[in-house]
C-alpha positions, -999 to 999 in steps of 0.1 A, spaced: -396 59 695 -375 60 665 -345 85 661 -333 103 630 -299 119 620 -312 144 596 -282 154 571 -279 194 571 -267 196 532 -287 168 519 -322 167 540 -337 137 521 -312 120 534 -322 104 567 -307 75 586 -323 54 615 -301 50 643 -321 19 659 -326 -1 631 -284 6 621 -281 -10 659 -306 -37 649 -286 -50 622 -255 -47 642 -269 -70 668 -287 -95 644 -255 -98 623 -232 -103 661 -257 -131 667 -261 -146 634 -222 -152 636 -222 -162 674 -247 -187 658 -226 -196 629 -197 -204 655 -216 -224 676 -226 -248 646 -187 -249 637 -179 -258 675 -200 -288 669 -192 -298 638 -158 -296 649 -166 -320 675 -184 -343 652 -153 -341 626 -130 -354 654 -151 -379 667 -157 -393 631 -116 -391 625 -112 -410 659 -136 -440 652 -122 -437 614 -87 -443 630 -102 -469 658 -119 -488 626 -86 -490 604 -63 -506 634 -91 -528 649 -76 -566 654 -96 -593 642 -99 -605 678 -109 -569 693 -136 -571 659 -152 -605 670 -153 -593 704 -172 -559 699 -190 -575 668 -201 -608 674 -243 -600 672 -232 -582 634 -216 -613 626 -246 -633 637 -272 -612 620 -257 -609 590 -251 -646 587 -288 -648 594 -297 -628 562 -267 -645 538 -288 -679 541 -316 -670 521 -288 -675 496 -287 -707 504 -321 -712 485 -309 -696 452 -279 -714 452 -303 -748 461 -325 -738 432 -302 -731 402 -281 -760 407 -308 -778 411 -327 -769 379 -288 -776 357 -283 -808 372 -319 -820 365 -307 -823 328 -292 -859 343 -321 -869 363 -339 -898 345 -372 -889 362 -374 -851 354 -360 -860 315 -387 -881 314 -414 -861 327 -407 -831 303 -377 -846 277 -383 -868 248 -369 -900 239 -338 -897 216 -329 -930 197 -292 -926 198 -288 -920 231 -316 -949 240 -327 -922 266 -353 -894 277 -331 -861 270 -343 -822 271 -347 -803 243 -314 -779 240 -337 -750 229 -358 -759 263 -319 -760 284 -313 -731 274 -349 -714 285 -351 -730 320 -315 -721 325 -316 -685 315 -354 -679 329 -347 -672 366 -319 -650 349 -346 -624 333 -366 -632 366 -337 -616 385 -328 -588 369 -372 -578 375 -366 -585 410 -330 -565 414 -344 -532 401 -374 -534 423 -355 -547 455 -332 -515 447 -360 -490 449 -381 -511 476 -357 -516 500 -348 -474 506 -386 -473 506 -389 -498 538 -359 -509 545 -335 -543 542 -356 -565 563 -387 -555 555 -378 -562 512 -364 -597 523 -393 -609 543 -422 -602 513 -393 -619 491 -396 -650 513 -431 -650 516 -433 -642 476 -411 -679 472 -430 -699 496 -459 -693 474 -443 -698 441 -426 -730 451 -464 -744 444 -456 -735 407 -424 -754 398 -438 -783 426 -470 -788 405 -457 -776 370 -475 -803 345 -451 -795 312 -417 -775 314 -438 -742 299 -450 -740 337 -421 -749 350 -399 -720 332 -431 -695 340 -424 -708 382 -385 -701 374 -392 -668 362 -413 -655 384 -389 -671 418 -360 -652 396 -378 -620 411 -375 -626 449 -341 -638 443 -329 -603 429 -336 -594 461 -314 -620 481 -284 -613 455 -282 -578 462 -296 -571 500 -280 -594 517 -244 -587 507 -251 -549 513 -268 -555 544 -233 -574 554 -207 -543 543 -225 -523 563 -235 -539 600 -192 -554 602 -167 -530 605 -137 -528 583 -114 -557 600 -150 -584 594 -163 -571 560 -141 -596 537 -156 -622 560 -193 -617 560 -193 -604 526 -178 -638 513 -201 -655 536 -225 -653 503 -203 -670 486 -204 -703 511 -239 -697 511 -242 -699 475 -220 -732 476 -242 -747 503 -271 -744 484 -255 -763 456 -240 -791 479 -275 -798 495 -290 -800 458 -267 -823 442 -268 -844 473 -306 -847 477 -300 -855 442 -279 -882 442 -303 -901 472 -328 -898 445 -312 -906 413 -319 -946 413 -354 -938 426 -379 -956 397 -409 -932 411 -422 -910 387 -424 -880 403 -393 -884 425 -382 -848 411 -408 -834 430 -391 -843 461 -357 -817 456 -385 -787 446 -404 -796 480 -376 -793 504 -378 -759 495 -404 -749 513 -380 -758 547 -363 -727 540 -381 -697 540 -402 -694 576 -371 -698 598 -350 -676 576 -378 -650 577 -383 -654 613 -347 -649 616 -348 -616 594 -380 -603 615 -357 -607 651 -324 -588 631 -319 -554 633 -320 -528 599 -291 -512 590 -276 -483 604 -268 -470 571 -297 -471 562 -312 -452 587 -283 -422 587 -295 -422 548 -333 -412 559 -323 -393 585 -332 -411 616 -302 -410 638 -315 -422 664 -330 -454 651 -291 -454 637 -280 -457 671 -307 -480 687 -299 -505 657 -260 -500 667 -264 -504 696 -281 -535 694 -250 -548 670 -219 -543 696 -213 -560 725 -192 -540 753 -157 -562 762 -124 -552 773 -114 -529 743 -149 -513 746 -158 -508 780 -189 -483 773 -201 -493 738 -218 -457 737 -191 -439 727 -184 -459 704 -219 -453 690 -220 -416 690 -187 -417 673 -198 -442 642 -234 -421 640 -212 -391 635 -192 -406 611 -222 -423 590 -241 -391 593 -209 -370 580 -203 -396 557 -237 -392 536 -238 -357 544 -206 -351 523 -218 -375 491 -256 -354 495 -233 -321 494 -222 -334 462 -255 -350 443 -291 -348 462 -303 -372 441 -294 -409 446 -316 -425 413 -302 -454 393 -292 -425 369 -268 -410 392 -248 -445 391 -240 -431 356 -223 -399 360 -191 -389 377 -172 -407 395 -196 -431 404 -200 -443 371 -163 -456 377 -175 -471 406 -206 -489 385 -181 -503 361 -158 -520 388 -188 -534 404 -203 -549 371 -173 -561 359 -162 -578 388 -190 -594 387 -191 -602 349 -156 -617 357 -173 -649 381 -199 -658 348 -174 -656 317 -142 -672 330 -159 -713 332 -182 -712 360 -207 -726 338 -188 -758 338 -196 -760 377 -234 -750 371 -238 -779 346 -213 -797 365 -233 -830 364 -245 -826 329 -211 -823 324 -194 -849 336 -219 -872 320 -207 -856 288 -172 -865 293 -181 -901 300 -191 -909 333 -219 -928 342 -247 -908 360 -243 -923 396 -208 -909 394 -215 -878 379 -236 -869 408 -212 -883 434 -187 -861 414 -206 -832 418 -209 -839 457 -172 -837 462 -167 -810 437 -192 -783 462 -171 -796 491 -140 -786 473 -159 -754 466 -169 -747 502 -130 -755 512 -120 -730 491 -140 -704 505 -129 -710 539 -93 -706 525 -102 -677 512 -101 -657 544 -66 -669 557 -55 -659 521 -72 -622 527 -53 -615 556 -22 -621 534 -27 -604 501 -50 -582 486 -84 -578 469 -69 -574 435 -37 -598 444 -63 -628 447 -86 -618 420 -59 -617 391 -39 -647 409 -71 -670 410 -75 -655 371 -44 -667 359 -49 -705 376 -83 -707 359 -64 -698 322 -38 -724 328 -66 -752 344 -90 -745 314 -61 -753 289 -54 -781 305 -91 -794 304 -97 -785 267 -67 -804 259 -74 -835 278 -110 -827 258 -93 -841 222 -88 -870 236 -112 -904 241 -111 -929 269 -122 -938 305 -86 -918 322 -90 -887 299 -127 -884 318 -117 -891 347 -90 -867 345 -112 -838 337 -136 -842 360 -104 -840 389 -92 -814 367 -130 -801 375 -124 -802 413 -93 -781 411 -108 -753 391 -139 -753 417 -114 -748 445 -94 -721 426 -130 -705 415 -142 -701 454 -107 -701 467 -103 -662 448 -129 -646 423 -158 -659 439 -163 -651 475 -138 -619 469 -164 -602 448 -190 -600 467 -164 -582 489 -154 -560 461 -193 -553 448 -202 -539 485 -170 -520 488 -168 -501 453 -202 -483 454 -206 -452 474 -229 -449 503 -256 -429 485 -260 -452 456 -242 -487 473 -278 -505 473 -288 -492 438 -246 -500 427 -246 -533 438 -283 -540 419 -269 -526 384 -240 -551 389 -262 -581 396 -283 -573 365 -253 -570 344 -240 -604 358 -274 -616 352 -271 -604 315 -240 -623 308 -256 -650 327 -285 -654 302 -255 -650 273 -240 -680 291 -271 -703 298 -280 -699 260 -246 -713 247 -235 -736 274 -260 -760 267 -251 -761 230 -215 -765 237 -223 -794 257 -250 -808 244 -243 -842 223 -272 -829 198 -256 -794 193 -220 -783 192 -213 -811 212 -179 -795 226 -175 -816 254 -147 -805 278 -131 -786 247 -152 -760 262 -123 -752 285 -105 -733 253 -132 -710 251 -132 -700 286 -103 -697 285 -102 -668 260 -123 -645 283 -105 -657 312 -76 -638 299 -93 -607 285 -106 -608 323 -70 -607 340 -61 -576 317 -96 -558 326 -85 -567 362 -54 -550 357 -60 -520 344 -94 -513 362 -97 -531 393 -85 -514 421 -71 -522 455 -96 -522 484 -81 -538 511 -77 -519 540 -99 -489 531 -129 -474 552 -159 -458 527 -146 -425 537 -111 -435 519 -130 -451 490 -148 -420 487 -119 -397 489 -98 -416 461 -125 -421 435 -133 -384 439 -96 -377 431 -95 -402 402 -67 -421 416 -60 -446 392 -67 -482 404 -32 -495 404 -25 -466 430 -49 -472 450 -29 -491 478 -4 -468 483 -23 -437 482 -27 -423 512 -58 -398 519 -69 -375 549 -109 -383 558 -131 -363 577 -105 -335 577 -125 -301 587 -115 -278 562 -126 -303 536 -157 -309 550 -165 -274 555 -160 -268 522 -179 -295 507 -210 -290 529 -210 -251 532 -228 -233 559 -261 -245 552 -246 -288 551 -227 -277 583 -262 -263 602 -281 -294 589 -257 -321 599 -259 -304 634 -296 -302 633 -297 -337 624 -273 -347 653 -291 -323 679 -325 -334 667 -313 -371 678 -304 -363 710 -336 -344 720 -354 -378 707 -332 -397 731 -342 -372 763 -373 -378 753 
C-alpha cells in the first residue's frame, strides 16, 4: 500500500513517502556501487604504478631472464625482413650483372657493354617503392582487423606466389609489374614487425629487438651481394634467375615460425580481450629468480595495458589514419616520419647502389661486388655496436652524432670525387665502408627504435604505417635521381654525389635538433604523459612525470571509463573461472 502526506494549506500537494525512501535507498546503493568500482580501480592504478616502476629499473640480465621467449618470437617475425632487404639490393646491384644487363639492357657503344636504360633504373628502383606504400595502408587497417600474425602470414603466402613473376619475367615491363606488386607484402613486413617488437620486450629489451630490423635489413643485403658475386663470372644466360629463386627458401619457415608465435598483447588489451592478453603474456615470460610467480607479473602489465588504452580511448574513440593528424599525435606523426625520412636523404642511396657505384668510381666489377660483401659486414658490425653505444647515450645523442659523421664522410667522398685515378677509387670506396658502419652504427637501427616508441598506443600500428609511406615517398624521390647522378649517360656525378648528401644531411641534424626528442628510458605511459603536456623535445630527458596517478586517471576516464575498465578486468576473470 502506498502512503500520502496530504498538505493541510495546499491539498494538491501530495508527497509519497515510499517512493521518497525508494530513492533514498537506490541513490545509497548507486554510491556503495560507485565506491566499489573506485576500490578496484584503485587497485588496478597501483598495480599498473608497481609494474610501471618494476619495468623502468629492470636490468638487462633480470630482462633476458623473464623475457627470453619475447626475444625469440620477435626475432622470429624481424626475418621476414630479411627478404625485403634480399630483394632491393638485389634488384640495385643487378645494374652490374652482365647477365641481367643483357637480358633486358641494350648495348651502348662507349661503354662496349649491355647497360640499363636510366629511365628503366629509375622505374625498377622506385616500383617496389609505390608497391609499399599499397601494402602499408592496407597492412595498417588489416592487421587491427585480424591481428599481427595473421597479416604477416597472407603477406608470405602473397610473395611466395609473386616470386613466379619476377623469376619468369620475359622483358623488364614484367619484371617492374612483379616489383610492384611484392612492394605490397613488404608494407606489411616494414611496419608489423617492428611494432610487433615494441610491444612483446619490455622497456630494458626494446632498443634491442627493435634494431634487430635493422641487422635484418643488412642480412638480406649481405646474402644478395654475396649470391651475387658466386654468380657474376657465370656465362649462363639466365644465371640472374638463380638470386630471384632462392627467394622462395624464405617464406614457409618464416611463416611457420609466425603461425607457432604468440599475437601481441597490445593488441588484444586494444579489442578488449584481456584474457587472450594474458594467455599471450603469459606465454612470453619465463618465471626465474626475480620472478618467482610470473602471474603477478601478468595481472599487473594487463592492468597497466588495459589502463593504458583506456586513458588514450578517454581522450579520442576513434583510432583512424585521420586521428594521426590532430593533437598531439600529429606531433607524434611528424617525429616518426621524419626520423624515418632522415635514413633515405642523408646518402643511403650510395649503399643501395653500392655496386653500381663502385663500378662508377672505377673499379672493375669482380671487385665491386667483393666491395659490396665487406661493406654489409661493416654494416652488420655496426648494428651490433649499436647496442653497447645505447646503453651509453641516448636516442637523440646517437642520431645527431651519427648525423654529423655522415656530413663530414660525404665531404670527404665528394672531394676525393674531383679527382681521377686508381687510389682516388679506391679511396672512396673505403671511404664507402666507413659511412656504412656510421649509417648502421646510429640512424639506422636507432629509428626503428624511435618509429615504435613515438606513436601512441591507439594509433602506434597506423603511426608507424604513415612513417613508412612517407619514407617510401622520399624513397621514390631518391630512386628517380640516384640513378641519374650516377649514371655515366646522365649527370654522371660520380662520387661528387657525396656534396649533395651532404646538404640534406645537415638540414637533417638541425630538424633532429629542434624536433627529435629524447626517448630513452621512457615507458608509453611517460611518452604519453609528455606529448600530452607539450613538453618540448629538448626537455624531454629531464622531465620528470607521474603515470597512472589516480586522481589523473579518474579524471581522464570519468565514472563511466572508471566502470568499464572494471568491467573489462572483471569480465576477464570470470573467463578465466570458467
Amino acid at each position: 500500500m502506498t502512503s500520502f502526506i496530504e498538505d493541510a494549506n495546499a491539498p494538491e500537494k501530495k508527497v509519497n513517502v515510499d517512493e521518497d525512501i525508494v530513492r533514498k535507498n537506490t541513490d545509497d546503493s548507486l554510491q556503495v556501487e560507485m565506491n566499489d568500482y573506485l576500490s578496484k580501480f584503485l587497485d588496478m592504478s597501483n598495480d599498473a604504478q608497481e609494474n610501471e616502476s618494476r619495468e623502468k629499473t629492470m636490468s638487462l640480465t633480470e630482462g633476458l631472464k623473464t623475457f627470453p621467449k619475447a626475444a625469440a618470437w620477435s626475432i622470429v617475425l624481424s626475418t621476414a625482413i630479411v627478404m625485403e632487404g634480399y630483394d632491393l639490393n638485389l634488384i640495385n646491384s643487378f645494374y652490374a650483372f652482365p647477365s641481367f644487363n643483357e637480358k633486358y639492357g641494350h648495348y651502348v657503344e662507349s661503354l662496349g657493354a649491355y647497360s640499363i636504360d636510366t629511365k628503366w633504373q629509375t622505374t625498377l628502383s622506385m616500383c617496389a617503392n609505390v608497391g609499399e606504400i599499397m601494402g602499408l595502408f592496407a597492412a595498417g587497417i588489416v592487421a587491427d582487423r585480424i591481428g599481427y600474425r595473421w597479416t604477416l602470414i597472407a603477406s608470405l603466402m602473397m610473395v611466395t606466389g609473386l616470386i613466379f613473376i619476377v623469376f619468369f619475367a620475359k622483358d623488364i615491363g614484367m619484371l617492374v609489374a612483379g616489383e610492384l606488386l611484392l612492394g605490397i607484402p613488404w608494407g606489411a613486413f616494414q611496419t608489423l614487425t617492428v611494432t610487433y617488437a615494441s610491444e612483446v620486450c619490455p622497456l630494458v629489451l626494446r632498443v634491442y629487438l627493435t634494431t634487430y630490423v635493422n641487422v635484418c635489413w643488412v642480412f638480406g643485403q649481405l646474402i644478395s651481394s654475396g649470391i651475387l658475386r658466386g654468380f657474376v663470372n657465370s656465362t649462363a644466360k639466365d644465371s640472374y634467375r638463380i638470386p630471384f629463386a632462392l627467394q622462395w627458401v624464405w617464406p614457409i619457415p618464416i611463416m611457420i615460425g609466425i603461425f607457432l608465435a604468440p599475437e601481441s598483447p597490445w593488441w588484444y588489451v586494444k579489442k578488449g580481450r584481456l584474457h587472450q592478453a594474458k594467455h599471450s603474456l603469459k606465454r612470453l615470460i619465463t618465471t626465474n629468480e626475480h620472478l618467482p610467480n610470473k602471474d603477478v607479473l601478468v595481472d599487473a602489465m594487463v592492468n597497466k595495458m588495459q589502463l593504458t588504452v583506456e586513458k588514450e580511448y578517454a581522450i579520442s574513440s576513434s583510432a583512424s589514419y585521420w586521428e594521426c593528424f590532430k593533437g598531439s599525435d600529429w606531433r607524434r606523426t611528424r617525429i616518426a616520419a621524419g626520423a624515418w625520412v632522415v635514413q633515405s636523404i642523408t646518402g643511403s642511396s650510395l649503399m643501395g647502389y653500392s655496386t653500381y657505384f663502385y663500378e662508377q668510381a672505377g673499379l672493375d666489377t669482380s671487385m665491386a661486388f667483393t666491395f659490396s660483401i665487406i661493406q654489409y659486414v661493416f654494416g652488420i658490425v655496426g648494428t651490433f655496436g649499436s647496442w653497447f653505444l645505447s646503453r651509453a647515450a641516448g636516442r637523440y645523442t646517437i642520431y645527431i652524432g651519427g648525423l654529423c659523421t655522415q656530413i663530414v664522410v660525404l665531404l670527404i667522398v665528394g672531394g676525393l670525387g674531383c679527382a681521377e685515378g686508381k687510389a682516388y677509387s679506391w679511396a672512396i670506396g673505403s671511404l664507402l665502408f666507413v659511412f656504412t658502419f656510421v649509417y648502421d652504427l646510429t640512424i639506422g637501427p636507432l629509428c626503428y627504435c624511435i618509429v615504435a616508441e613515438i606513436p601512441s598506443v591507439r594509433l602506434r600500428t597506423k603511426t608507424v604505417v604513415i612513417a613508412r609511406n612517407v619514407y617510401n615517398v622520399a624513397g621514390i624521390i631518391t630512386a628517380v635521381i640516384s640513378p641519374h647522378m650516377l649514371n655515366p649517360e646522365s649527370w654522371n656525378w660520380k662520387a661528387k654525389t657525396g656534396f649533395f648528401w651532404a646538404g640534406f644531411a645537415l638540414a637533417s641534424a638541425i630538424w633532429v635538433y629542434f624536433e627529435l626528442p629524447e626517448t630513452k628510458g621512457k615507458t608509453f605511459a611517460e611518452l604519453d604523459a609528455l606529448f600530452e603536456n607539450k613538453v618540448k623535445a629538448r626537455k624531454f630527458k629531464t622531465t620528470e612525470v607521474e603515470t597512472f596517478n589516480v586522481g589523473t586517471m579518474m579524471e581522464a576516464l570519468g565514472e563511466e571509463g572508471i566502470k568499464a575498465a572494471v568491467q573489462h578486468n572483471e569480465n576477464r576473470g570470470d573467463v578465466e573461472k570458467v
